[in-house]
NUMIDO-914350 format. One record per residue: residue in one letter; z negated, x, y negated of N, C-alpha, C, CB in turn. Coordinates in steps of 0.1 Angstrom, whole numbers, plus 5000, padded with zeros to 4 digits. Glycine has a CB too. Layout:
// NUMIDO-914350
AZXYZXYZXYZXY...
This chain:
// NUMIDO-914350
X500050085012500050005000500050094988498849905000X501050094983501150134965501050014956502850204961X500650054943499949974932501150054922497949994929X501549944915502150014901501350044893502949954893X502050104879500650134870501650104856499650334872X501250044844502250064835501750174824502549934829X503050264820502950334810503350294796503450414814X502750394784503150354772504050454768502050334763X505150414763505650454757506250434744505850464763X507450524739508050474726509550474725507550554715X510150414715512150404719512350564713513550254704X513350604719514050674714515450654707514050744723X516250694697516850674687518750684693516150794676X519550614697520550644702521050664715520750714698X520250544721520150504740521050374734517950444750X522450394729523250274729524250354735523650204716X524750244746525950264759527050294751526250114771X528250364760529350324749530350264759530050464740X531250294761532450224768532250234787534150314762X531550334788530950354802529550414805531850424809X528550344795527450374799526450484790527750424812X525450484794525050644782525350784788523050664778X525850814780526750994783525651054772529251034775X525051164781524051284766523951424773521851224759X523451514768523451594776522151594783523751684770X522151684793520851684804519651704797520951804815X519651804785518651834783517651714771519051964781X518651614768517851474764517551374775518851384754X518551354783517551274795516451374799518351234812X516351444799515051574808513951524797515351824808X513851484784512651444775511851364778512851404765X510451384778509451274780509851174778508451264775X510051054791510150894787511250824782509350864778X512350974782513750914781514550834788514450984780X514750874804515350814812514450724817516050894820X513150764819512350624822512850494813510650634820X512550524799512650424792513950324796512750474779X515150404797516450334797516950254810517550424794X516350304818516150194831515450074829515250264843X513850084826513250024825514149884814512250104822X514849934805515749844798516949794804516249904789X517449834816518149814823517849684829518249904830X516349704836516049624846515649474837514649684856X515049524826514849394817515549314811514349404809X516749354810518049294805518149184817519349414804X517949224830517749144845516649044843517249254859X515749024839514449004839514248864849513848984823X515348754841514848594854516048644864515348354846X516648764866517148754884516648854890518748754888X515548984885515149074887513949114902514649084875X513648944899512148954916513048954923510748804923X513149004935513449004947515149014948512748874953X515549104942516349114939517149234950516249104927X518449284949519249384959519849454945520649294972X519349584945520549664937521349804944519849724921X522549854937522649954945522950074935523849924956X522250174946522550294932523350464941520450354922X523650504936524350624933524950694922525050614937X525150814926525850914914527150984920524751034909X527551084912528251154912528251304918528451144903X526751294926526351434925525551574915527251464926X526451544902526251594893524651654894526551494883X524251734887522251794881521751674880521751894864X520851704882519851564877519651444885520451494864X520851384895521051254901520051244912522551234906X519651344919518951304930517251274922519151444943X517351394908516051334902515551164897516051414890X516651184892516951024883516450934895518850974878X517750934907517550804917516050794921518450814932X515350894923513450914925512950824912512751124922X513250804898512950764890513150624890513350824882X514450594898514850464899514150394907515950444901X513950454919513350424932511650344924513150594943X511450444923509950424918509550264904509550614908X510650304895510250184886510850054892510750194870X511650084901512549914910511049894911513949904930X510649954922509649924931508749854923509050044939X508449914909507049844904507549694896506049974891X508949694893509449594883509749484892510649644873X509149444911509649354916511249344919509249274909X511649434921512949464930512749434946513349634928X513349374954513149384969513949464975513349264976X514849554970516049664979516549714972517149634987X516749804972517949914966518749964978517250054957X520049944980520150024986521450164980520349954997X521050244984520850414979522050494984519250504985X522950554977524250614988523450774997526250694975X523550795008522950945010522851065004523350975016X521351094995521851214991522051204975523151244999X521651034974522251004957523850974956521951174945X524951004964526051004962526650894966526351104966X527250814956528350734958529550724948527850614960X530850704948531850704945531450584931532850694958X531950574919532150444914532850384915532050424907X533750364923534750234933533550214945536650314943X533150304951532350274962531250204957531950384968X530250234945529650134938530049954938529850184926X531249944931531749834928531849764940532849844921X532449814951532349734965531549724971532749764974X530649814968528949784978528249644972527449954974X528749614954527949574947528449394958528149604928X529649404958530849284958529849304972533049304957X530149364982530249304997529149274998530549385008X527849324994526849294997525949184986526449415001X526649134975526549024968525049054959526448894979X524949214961524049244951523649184934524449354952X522849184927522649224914523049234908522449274912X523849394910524649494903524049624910524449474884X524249714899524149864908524149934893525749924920X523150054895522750154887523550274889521450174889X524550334880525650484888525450584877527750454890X524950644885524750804877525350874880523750884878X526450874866527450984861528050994846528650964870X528151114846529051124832530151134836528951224821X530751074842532451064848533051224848533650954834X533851174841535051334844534751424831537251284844X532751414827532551514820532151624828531751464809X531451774819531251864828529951834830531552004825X529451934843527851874850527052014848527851824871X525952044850525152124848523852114840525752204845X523152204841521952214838522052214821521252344846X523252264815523452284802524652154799524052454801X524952074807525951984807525851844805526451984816X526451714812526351634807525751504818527651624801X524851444815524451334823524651194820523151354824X525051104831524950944821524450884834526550854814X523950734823523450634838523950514832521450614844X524850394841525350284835525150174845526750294832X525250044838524749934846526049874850523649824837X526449834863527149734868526549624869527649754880X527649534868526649384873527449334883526349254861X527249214890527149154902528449164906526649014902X529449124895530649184899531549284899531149144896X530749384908531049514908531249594896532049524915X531849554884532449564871530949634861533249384865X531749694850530749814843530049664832531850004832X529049704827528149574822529149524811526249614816X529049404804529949354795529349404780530249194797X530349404772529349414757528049394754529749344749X528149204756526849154759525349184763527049084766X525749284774525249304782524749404777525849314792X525049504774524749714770524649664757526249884772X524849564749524349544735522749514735525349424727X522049384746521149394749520349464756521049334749X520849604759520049714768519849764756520749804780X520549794748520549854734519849794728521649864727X519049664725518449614715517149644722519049474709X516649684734515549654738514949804736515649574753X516149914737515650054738515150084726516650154742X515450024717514750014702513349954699515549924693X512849894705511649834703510549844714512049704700X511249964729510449924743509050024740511349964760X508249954747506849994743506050064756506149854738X506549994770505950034783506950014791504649974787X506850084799507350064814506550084824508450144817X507350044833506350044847506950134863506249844852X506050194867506250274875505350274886506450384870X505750314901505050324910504650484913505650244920X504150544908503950744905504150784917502350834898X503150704932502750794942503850714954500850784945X504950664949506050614962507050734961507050444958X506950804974507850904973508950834988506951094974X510050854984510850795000512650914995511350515001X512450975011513351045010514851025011513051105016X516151085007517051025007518251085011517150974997X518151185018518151305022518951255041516451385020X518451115046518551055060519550955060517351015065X520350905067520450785067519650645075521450805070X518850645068517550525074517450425062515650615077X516150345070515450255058514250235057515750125058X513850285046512150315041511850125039511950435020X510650105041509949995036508450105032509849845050X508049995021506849995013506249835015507250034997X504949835010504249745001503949814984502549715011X504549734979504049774964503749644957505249874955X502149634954501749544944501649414955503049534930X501449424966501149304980502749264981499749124975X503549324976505349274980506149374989506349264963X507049315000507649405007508949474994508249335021X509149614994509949654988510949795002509149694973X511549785000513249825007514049945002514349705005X513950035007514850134998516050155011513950294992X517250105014518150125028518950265019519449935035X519150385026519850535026521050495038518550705031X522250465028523250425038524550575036523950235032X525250595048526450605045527250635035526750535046X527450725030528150685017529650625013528150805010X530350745026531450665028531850535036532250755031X531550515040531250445054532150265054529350435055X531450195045531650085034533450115031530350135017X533350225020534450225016535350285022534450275006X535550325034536750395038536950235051536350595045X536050185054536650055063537349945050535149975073X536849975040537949875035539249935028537249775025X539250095027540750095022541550115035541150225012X541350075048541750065058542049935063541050125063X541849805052541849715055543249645043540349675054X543449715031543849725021545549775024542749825013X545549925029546650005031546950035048546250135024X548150045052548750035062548650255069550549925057X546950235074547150405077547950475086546050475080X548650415095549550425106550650475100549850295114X550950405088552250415086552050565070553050215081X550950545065550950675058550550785070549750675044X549750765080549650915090551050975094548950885106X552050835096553050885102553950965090553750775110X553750925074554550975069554051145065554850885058X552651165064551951295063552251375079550151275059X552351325089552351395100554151385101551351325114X554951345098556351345101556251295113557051465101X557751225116558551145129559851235133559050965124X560251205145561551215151562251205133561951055166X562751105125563651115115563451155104564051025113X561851195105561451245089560451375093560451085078X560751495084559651595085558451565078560151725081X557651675079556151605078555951625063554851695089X555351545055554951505041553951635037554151335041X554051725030552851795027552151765015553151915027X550851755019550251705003548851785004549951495000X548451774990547051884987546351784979547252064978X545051754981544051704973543351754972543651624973X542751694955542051814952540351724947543151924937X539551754952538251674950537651734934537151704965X537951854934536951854921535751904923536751724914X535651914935533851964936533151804932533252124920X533751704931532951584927533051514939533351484914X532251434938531951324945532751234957531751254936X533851264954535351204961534851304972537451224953X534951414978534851534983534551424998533651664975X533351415001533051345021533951205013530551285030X534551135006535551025010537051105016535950904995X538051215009538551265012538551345025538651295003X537551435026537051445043537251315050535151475045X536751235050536551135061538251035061534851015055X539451035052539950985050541751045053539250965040X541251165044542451265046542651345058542451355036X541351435064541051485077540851415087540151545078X540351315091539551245099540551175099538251195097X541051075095541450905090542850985097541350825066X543451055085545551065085545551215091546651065065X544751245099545051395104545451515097546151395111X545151495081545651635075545051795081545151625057X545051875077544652015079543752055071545652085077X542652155068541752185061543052275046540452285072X543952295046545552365038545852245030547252405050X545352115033545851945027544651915017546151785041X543752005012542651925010541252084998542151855032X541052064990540652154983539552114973541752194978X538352184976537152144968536452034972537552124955X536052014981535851864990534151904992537051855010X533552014986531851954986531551954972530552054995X531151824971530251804962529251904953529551734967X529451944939528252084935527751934921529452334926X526752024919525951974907526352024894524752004908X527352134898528152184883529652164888527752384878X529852114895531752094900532052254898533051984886X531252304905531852454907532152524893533152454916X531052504885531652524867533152524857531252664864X533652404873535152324866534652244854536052194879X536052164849535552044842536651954850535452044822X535651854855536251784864537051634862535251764873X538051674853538751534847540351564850538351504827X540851514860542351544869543651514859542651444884X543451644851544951634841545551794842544651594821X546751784832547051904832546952004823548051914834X545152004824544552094812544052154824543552044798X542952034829541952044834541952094856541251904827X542952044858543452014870544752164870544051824870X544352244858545852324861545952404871546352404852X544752434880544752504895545652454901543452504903X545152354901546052284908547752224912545652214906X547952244897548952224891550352304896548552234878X549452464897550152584899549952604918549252724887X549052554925548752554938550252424943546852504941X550352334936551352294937553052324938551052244932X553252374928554152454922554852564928553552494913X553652654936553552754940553752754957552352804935X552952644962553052614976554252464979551352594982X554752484992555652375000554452265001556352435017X554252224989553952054990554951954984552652004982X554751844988555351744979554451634975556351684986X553551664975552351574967550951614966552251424973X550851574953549051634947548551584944548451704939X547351574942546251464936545351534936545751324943X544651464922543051514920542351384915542751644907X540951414914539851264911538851354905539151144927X538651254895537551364889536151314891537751384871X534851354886533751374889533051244896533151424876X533651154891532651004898533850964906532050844886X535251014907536050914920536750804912534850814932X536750794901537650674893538950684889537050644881X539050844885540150884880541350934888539850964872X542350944882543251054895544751074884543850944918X545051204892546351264883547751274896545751464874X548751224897549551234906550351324906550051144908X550951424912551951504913553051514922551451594916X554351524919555151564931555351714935556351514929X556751704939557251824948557351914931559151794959X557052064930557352124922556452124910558352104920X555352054914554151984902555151924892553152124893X555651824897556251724889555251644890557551664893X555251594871554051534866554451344866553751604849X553751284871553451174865552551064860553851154870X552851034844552050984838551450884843552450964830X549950834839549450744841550050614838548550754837X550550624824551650504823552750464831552250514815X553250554833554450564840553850524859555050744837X552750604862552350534875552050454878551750564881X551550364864551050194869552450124867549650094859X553050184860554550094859555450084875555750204845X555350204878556350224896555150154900556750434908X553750144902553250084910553149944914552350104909X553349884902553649744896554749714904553949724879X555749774906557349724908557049724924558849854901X556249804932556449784944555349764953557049884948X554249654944553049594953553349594967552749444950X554349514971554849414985555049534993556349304983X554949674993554549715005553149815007555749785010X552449745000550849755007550349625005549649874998X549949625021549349515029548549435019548349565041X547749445010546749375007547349334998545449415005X548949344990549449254982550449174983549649294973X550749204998551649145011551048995014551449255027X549449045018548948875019548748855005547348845028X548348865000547548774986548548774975545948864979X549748834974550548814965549948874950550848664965X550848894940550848974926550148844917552749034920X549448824909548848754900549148764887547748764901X549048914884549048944868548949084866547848884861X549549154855549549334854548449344843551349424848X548049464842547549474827547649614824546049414824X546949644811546749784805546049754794548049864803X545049914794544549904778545449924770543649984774X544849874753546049904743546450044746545549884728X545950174744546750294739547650344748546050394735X548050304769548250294770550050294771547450284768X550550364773552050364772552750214775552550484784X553750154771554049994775555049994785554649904763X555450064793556350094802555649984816556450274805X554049984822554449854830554649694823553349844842X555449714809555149604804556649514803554349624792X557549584810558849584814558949534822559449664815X558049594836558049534845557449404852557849604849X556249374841555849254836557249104833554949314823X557749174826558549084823559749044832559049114813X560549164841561549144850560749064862562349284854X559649064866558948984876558448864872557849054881X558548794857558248704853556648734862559348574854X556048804855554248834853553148854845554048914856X552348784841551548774834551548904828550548714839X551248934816550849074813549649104800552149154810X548749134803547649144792547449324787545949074801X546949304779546849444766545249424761548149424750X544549464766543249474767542649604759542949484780X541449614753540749724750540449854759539749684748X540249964752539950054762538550044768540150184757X538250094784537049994786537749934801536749864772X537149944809537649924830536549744821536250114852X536049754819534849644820535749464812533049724806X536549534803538049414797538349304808539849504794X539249434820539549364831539249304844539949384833X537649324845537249204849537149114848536649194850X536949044839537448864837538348854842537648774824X539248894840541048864838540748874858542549034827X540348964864540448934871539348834884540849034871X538548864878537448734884538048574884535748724872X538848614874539548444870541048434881540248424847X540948504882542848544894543648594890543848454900X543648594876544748594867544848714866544748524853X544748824877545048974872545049064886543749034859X546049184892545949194901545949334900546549124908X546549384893546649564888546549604875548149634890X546149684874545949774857545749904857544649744847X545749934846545350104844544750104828547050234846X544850254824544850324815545050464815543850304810X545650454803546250604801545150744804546650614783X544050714802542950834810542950834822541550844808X544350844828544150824847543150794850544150934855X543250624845542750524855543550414861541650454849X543450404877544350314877543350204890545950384881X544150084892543549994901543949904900542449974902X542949784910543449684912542049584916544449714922X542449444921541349334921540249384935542149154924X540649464939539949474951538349564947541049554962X538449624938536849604933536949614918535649734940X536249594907535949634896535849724885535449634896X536349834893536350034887537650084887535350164898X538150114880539350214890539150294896540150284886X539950334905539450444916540950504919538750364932X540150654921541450734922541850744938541250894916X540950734947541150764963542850624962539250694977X542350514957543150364962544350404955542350194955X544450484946545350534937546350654945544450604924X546150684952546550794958547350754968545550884963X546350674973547150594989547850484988546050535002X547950414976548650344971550250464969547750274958X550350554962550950614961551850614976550250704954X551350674982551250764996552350635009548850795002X551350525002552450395009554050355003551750255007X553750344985555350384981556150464989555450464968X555550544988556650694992556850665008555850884991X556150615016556350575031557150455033555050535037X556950395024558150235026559250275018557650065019X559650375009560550385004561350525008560250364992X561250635013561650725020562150815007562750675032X561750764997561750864986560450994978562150764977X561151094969560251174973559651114955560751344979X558651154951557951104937558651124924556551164935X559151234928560351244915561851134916560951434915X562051124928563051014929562650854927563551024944X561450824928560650724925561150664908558850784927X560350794900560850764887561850754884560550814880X562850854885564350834879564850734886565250954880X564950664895565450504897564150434887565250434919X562950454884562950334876562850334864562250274880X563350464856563650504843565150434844563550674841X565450464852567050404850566650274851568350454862X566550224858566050044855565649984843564950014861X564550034840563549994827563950104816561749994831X564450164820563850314803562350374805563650204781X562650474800561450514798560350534784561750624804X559450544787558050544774557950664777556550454773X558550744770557750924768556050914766558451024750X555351004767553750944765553051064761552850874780X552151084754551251194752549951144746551751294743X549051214747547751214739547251324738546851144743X547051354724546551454719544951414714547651514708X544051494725542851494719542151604709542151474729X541151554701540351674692539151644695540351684676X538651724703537051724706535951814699536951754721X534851714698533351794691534051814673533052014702X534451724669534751734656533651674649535951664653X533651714633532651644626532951474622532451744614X531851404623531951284629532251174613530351264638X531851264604531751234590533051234586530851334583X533751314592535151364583536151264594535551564582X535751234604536551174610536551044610536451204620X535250974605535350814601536250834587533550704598X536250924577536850914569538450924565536150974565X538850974575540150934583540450834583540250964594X540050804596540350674599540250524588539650674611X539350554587539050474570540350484561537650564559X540550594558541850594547542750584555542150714538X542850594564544250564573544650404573543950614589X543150344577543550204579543950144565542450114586X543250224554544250174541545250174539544350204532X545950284542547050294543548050194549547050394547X547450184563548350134570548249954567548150174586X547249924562547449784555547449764543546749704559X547649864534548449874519549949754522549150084514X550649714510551249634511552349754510550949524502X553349704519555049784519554949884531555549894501X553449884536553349924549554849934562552149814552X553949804566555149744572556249744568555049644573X557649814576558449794570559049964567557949694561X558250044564558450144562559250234571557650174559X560050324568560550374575559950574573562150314573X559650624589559450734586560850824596557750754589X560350954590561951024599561151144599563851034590X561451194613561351384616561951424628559651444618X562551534629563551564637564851514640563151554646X565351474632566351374628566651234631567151404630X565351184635565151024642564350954632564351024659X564550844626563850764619563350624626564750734607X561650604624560950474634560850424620559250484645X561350304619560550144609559250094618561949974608X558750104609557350014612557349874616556450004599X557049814623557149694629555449604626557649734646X554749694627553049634624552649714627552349524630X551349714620550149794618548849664617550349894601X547749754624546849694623545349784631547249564629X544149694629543149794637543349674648541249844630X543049704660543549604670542049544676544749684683X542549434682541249324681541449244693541249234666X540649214704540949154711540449014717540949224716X540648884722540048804723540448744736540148744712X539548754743539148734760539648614765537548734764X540848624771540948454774540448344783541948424777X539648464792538948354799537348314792538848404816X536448394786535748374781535248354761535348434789X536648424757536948404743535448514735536848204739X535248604741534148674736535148754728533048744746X535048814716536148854708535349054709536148744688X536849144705535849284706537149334694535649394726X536649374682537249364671537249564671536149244657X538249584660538449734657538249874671537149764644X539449844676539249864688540150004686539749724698X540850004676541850104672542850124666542250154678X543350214657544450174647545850194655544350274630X546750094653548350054658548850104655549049964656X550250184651551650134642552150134653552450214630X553449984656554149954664555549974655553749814670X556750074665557950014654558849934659558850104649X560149924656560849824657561649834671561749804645X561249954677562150024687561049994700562350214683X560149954697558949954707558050074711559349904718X558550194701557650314704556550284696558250464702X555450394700554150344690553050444688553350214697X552550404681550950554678550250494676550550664666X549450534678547750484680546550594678547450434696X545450524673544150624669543350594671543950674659X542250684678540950614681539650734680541150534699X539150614674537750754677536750704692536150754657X536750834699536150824712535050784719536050894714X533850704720532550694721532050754733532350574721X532650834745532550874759532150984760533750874767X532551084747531951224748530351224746532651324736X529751364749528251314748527451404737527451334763X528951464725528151534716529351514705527751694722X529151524694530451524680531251384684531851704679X532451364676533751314673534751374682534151334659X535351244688536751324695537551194690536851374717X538751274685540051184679540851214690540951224662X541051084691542351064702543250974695541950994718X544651084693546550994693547151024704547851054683X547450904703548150834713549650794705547050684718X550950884716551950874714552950844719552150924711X553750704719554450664729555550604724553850594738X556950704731558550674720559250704737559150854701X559550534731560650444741562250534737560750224737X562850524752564150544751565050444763564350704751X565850354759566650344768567350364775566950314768X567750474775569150574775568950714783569550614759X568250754773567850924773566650924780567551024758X566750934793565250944800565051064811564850794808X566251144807565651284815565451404807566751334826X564751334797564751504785563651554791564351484763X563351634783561951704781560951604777561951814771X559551594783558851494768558551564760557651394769X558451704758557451764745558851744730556752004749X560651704743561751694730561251564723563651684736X560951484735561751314730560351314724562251164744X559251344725558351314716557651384704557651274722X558351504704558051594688558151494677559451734684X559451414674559351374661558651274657560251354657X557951194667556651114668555851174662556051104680X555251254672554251324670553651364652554651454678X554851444649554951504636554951374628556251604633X555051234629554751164620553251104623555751064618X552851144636551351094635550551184631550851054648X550551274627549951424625550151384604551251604635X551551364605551351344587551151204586552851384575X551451124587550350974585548951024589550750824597X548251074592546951074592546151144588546751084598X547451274582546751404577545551474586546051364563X545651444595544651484609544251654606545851454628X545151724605544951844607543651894591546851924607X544051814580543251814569542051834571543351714563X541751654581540151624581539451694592539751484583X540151744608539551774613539551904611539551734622X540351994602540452114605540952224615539752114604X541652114624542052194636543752194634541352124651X544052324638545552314643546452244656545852444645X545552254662545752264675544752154681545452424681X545352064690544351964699543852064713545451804706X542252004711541752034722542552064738540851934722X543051934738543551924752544551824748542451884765X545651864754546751744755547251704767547951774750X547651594771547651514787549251414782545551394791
């Protein structure tokens, strides 16, 4: 028998979530009564469904996670929780989250990660609330976690419940005369029977192992040292017979092997060049929590995130799970490249333009009305849980290429030629000063809604875009009409290429400006993109005077 005990405490100043949760660095959760506190706000935001309740938690691996989940363990236990159940070890995927939450009709679920930031002792930590529908908490939701971390006074903890997690078993307690439950499941376990239920693995083993008519597919994945690492084992080795040569960085570290684990071609460029360099024809990476993923072909041929939900869109009908249940609806966040929004239309398919934010398209899909999406930060997915996920992303891939007998670069140029292509970039500026960068954007949006705006015509490189609209963009939910205003500044032109600007809330220190640059061509779709989209660029750089305020020549990272 354990007894809780409540403590006093006080708020701390900037425990507001941003688009996926609180991102800070380690050494502010490590402060007295920090990360207690924000749980504790968690669970109270729960408060009338909180007794006897099922939650599920995991991380990324990352420093800190196996501490935290001990933290979590302990205050469930005293706040009247009846279960948690726990991935082995602290580790679960955040797709694997979202399904544990769904199958087992939990709560919601607690996931500790700073996604595809870096991990360490000097690095970055976060913890975010799912709710019942697998999906990351709604505005609503992290607005009142946020209003409570301002004013919380105590929390409650059970000090002397220690239960290990280290096994796959199930602890029971008495705490406070109540049975409480901590089940240490599996981590992969859950999720690899259902992308087995989802995708046809017979027919991707046979295309990675080659047949009598086709030689054998070579592909390299790349885990990141994150979390994906035992789903990839269990999936890629085990599952489709690859080789330990198919498969790279597959254990889990608490520093991602002092990578920074976000699968582009900044960050992923090992990879990039392991491609390039070796007889593969396909690559993938996922960064730190499993959500993300960057796709490669033969020759480290790149394909955009835009561009991959657009081919993905066009050829649901040969993976099984959209074979039975049929296509509903596409989506994407605004910044976003508009290329599956073509394909939206030749399928006569619903198509929504949502905020940046996985948490948008949940409604859309809880309501039916939505069956695939992405975003331009390599995220991609679908209704089958809440999160994007890069594993579903991969093998989604992996089945294209098996029903179509084409190789990933042949993929796109049939459907550039079809639709045209959206050239795409984003140029990020990270750790900028935060002062100079609202002030930007401020005069920018004057600008762009000064009168004669619209209408204007700019020119560089000898191509001139007319402005078609400008605006800060604003969204209004159609199934529940909850409105999410200044989401990011527009200019759309008449050509359908476009720029966009956003200031970042995800990083866990300064201002990061992100443009977003995307110049349609019907025609010309085997250039270079750094040709077809220079003279973009150079007008988003002078409309914003960017280089002025932040001071920088050069973007951090470009993708």
């Amino acid at each position: 028998m354990s007894n809780s005990v409540t403590v006093d405490t006080k708020p701390y100043e900037g425990q507001k979530p941003g688009t996926s949760g609180l991102r800070k660095k380690v050494k502010v959760f490590v402060q007295e009564n920090y990360t207690e506190n924000f749980i504790q706000c968690i669970l109270d935001v729960n408060k009338t469904s909180l007794i006897g309740s099922t939650l599920v938690v995991g991380g990324d691996g990352r420093y800190l996670v196996k501490e935290v989940v001990d933290k979590i363990i302990k205050i469930s236990a005293a706040n009247g929780v009846s279960k948690l159940i726990v991935g082995q070890n602290g580790i679960l995927s955040t797709p694997a989250v979202s399904y544990i939450i769904r199958k087992y009709k939990t709560l919601g679920g607690i996931v500790l990660t700073a996604s595809h930031n870096p991990g360490g002792v000097d690095e970055d930590f976060g913890i975010k609330f799912n709710c019942s529908n697998g999906g990351p908490a709604s505005d609503a939701t992290t607005d009142a976690i946020y209003k409570l971390t301002t004013s919380i006074k105590q929390y409650k903890i059970v000090p002397d419940l220690n239960c290990a997690i280290d096994k796959i078993d199930v602890h029971t307690f008495q705490v406070d005369q109540r049975q409480f439950t901590v089940e240490v499941i599996d981590a992969v376990e859950d999720y690899v029977s259902y992308m087995k239920e989802i995708f046809d693995f017979p027919k991707i083993k046979a295309l990675i192992q080659g047949t009598e008519q086709r030689k054998p597919f070579n592909v390299l994945i790349d885990a990141m040292n994150g979390v994906t690492g035992p789903y990839v084992k269990r999936i890629f080795l085990e599952e489709l017979g690859c080789s330990e040569k198919n498969v790279r960085r597959i254990v889990p570290l608490e520093d991602f092997g002092g990578a920074h684990p976000d699968p582009n071609l900044t960050y992923a460029a090992d990879l990039v060049e392991a491609v390039k360099e070796g007889d593969y024809d396909f690559g993938a990476a996922f960064d730190g929590d499993g959500d993300r993923n960057m796709i490669l072909g033969r020759d480290a041929f790149f394909v955009t995130p835009s561009d991959s939900l657009a081919v993905l869109a066009d050829n649901l009908e040969c993976i099984p799970y959209f074979a039975r249940g049929g296509v509903r609806g596409l989506a994407r966040s605004m910044p976003t490249a508009a290329a599956v929004d073509r394909v939206a239309a030749a399928r006569a398919l619903p198509l929504f333009e949502v905020p940046t934010g996985w948490k948008y398209f949940g409604n859309l899909m809880d309501a039916g009305q939505l069956s695939l999406c992405g975003e331009e930060s390599f995220g991609t997915g679908s209704d089958h849980v809440r999160e994007k996920d890069g594993l579903w992303a991969a093998l989604a891939w992996l089945s294209l290429l098996a029903h179509s007998g084409r190789s990933v670069q042949e993929m796109l140029q049939a459907h550039w030629k079809q639709f045209g292509r959206n050239y795409f970039t984003r140029y990020d500026y990270e750790n900028c000063s935060s002062e100079s960068c609202e002030e930007m954007m401020s005069v920018l949006e004057r600008t762009m809604t000064s009168p004669g705006f619209v209408g204007s015509a700019h020119s560089a490189g000898g191509k001139e875009y007319v402005v078609k609209l400008a605006d800060n963009f604003s969204y209004v939910d159609p199934i529940d009409q909850s409105v999410a205003k200044r989401q990011g500044l527009r200019i759309i032109f008449e050509d359908g290429s476009r720029i966009v600007f956003r200031l970042s809330g995800t990083g866990s220190s300064g201002a990061t400006v992100r443009v977003y640059v995307d110049s349609y061509e019907a025609v010309s779709v085997g250039g270079a993109a750094a040709d077809a989209l220079g003279p973009l660029v150079s007008i988003a750089l002078d409309i914003s005077r960017l280089k002025q305020y932040t001071g920088r020549d050069e973007p951090t990272v470009i993708t």
